[in-house]
N, C-alpha and C positions, 0 to 999 in steps of 0.2 A: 624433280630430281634429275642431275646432271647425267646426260650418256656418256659421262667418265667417271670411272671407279679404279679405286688403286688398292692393290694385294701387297702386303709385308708378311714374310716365313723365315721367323726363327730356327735357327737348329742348331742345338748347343755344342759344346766345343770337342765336345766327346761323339759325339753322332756325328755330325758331316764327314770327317776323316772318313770313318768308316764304313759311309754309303759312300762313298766314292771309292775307296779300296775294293767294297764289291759288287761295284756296277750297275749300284742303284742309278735310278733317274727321279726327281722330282715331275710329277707329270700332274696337268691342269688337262681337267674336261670342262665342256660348256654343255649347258642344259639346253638342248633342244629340243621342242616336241615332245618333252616330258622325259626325252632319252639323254646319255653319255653312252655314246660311241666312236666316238675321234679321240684323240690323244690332240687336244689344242695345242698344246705349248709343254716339252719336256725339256728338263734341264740335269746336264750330265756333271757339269761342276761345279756342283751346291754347294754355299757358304753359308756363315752364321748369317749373312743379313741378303735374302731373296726377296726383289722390289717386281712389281708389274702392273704396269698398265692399260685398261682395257676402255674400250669405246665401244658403243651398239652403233658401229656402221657393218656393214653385210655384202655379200654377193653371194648371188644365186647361181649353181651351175650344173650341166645333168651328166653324168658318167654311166657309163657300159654296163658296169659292175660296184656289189660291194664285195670287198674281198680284204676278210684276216689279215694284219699283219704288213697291208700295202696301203701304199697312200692311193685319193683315186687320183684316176686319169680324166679329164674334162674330156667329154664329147662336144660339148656346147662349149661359146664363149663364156667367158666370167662377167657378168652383170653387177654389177654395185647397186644395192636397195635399200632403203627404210624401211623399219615396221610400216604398218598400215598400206602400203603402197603397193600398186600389183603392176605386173608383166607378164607379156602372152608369147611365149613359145609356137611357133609357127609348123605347119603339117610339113617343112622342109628342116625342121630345128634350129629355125633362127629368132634370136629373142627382138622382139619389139621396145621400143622407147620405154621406160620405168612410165606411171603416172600414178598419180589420186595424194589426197594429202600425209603427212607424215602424222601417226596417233603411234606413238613408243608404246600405249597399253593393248595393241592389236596384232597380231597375225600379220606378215605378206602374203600375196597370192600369185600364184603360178596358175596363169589360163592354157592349162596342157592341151597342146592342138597336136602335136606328133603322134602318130602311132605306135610307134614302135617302144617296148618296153625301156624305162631310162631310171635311175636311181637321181633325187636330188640332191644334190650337196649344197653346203654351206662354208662360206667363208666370214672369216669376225676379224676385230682388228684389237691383237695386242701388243704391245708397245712399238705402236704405231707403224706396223706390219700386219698384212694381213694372212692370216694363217688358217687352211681348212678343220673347222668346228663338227660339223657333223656330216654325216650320209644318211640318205634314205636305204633303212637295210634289206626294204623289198623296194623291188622296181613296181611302176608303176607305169597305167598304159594313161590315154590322155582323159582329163579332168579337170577340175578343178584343185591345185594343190594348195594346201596354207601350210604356213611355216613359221614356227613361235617361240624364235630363240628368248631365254630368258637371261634374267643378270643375277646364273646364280652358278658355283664352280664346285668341282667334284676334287680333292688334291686328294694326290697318294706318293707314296712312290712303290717303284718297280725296274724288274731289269729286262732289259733288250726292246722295250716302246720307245719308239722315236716320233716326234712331231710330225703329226698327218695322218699316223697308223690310225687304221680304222680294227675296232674290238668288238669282241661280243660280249667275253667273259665277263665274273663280279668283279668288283674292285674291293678286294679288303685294303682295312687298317686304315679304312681314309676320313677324310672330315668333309661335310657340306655346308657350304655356304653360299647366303642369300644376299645381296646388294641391293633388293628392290627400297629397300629404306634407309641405306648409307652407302658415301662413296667411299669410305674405307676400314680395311677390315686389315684387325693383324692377329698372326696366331703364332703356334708356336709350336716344337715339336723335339724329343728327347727322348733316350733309347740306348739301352747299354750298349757297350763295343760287341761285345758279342754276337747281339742278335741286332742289329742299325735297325729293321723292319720293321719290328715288333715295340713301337716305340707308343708314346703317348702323343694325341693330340688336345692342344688348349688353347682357348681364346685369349689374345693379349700377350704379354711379355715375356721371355723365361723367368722363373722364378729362381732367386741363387739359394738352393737351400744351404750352401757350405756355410754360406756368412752368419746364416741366424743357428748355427748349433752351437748348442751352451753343454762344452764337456761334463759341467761338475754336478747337471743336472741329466745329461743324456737323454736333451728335449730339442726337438725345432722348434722354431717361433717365424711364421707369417703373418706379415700383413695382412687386413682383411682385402687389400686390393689383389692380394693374387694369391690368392685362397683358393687350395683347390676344393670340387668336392671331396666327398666322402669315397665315391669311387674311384678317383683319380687318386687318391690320399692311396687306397689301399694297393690301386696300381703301381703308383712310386716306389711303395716299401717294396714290392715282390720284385723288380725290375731292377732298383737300387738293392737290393738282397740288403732291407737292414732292419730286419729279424736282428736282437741280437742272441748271442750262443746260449745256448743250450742251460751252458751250466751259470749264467749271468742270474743276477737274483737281483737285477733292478731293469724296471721292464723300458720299453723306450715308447718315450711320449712325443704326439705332434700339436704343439698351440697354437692356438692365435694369438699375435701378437697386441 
């Protein structure tokens, strides 16, 4: 499997406006060490068609502090690594030459010889910039470190994270995704004006439901390719509010086409 993977994010015509009027940002985490705590990649002016590309190249680097809200600050040089591959941090904090072979299914390691307490960060490379991925959110004195960024992304959005911000809190309303057995993944995302946040997340395309309503029946009709569930089916109707009234005495139907 290639260490490049490419991310497509739909967001229908009616929702981007909208997060943008209020201040949303599109924000990508990377799974490291089993965590999301960096804000990898935030985007402030989302369109119907959001492209990104990612590569497992890395650097390793140790900072002071993990702290809310700030990006970190490098103590140490920024090292560039490969999975499998390790580097020794010296009792003065200076890193040593990378070595050992590249295995993408393994860990880096960090041979911590410094005393003094240091947080690890991480750096990943998306479109083809590198950008800090995660922090170590306890410091650590010297050991042995491994480090096991995965090829898998956290998307939400949110207001006031900016790219670097290091988080602790949950991430609602978001969707996860795994890369470890495709390079590309597209989804899709749609959410009255009113509320841009509280929107739906789906694998694949937006679906047009305007096209397939049949007035004289007061039915949709989908395709089985973008079928949603039953859950997502019942999300739509409360979100698009099409309930209809009260006093209607023909009920409304969703088909498969």
């Amino acid at each position: 499997m290639s260490s490049q993977y490419r991310l497509t994010i739909l967001i229908s015509d009616d929702t981007f406006p909208a997060l943008k009027k209020a201040g949303y940002r599109l924000c990508i985490a990377k799974e490291v060490n089993g965590k999301y705590d960096v804000a990898f990649q935030t985007v402030k002016e989302v369109a119907y068609q959001n492209d990104f590309e990612f590569e497992e190249r890395f650097r390793i680097f140790g900072t002071r502090k993990f702290e809310v809200g700030e990006n970190a600050q490098p103590f140490t040089r920024r090292v560039p690594i490969l999975s499998g591959r390790e580097v020794t941090l010296d009792v003065d904090g200076a890193f040593s030459v990378v070595s050992g072979p590249v295995v993408p299914s393994k860990p880096f390691t960090v041979h911590n010889q410094y005393a003094y307490p240091l947080h690890f960060g991480v750096d990943a490379v998306v479109d083809n910039d590198y950008n800090t991925a995660f922090v170590h959110e306890m410091a650590v004195l010297s050991g042995e470190i491994f480090v096991a960024p995965k090829k898998k992304l956290l998307i939400w959005f949110e207001q006031g994270l900016e790219t670097g911000m290091m988080f602790t809190h949950t991430v609602s309303n978001s969707i996860r995704l795994d890369f470890t057995e495709t390079n590309d993944i597209t989804i899709s995302y749609t959410a009255p004006r009113s509320a841009p946040e509280k929107g739906i997340w789906s694998f694949g395309p937006l679906p047009v439901l305007g096209q397939t309503y049949h007035p004289e029946t007061n039915t949709f009709s989908l395709t089985p390719a973008i079928l949603p569930s039953g859950d997502e089916l019942k999300q739509l109707g409360e979100l698009l509010r099409l309930e209809p009234p009260t006093h209607s005495k023909r009920p409304l139907a969703i088909t498969a086409a």
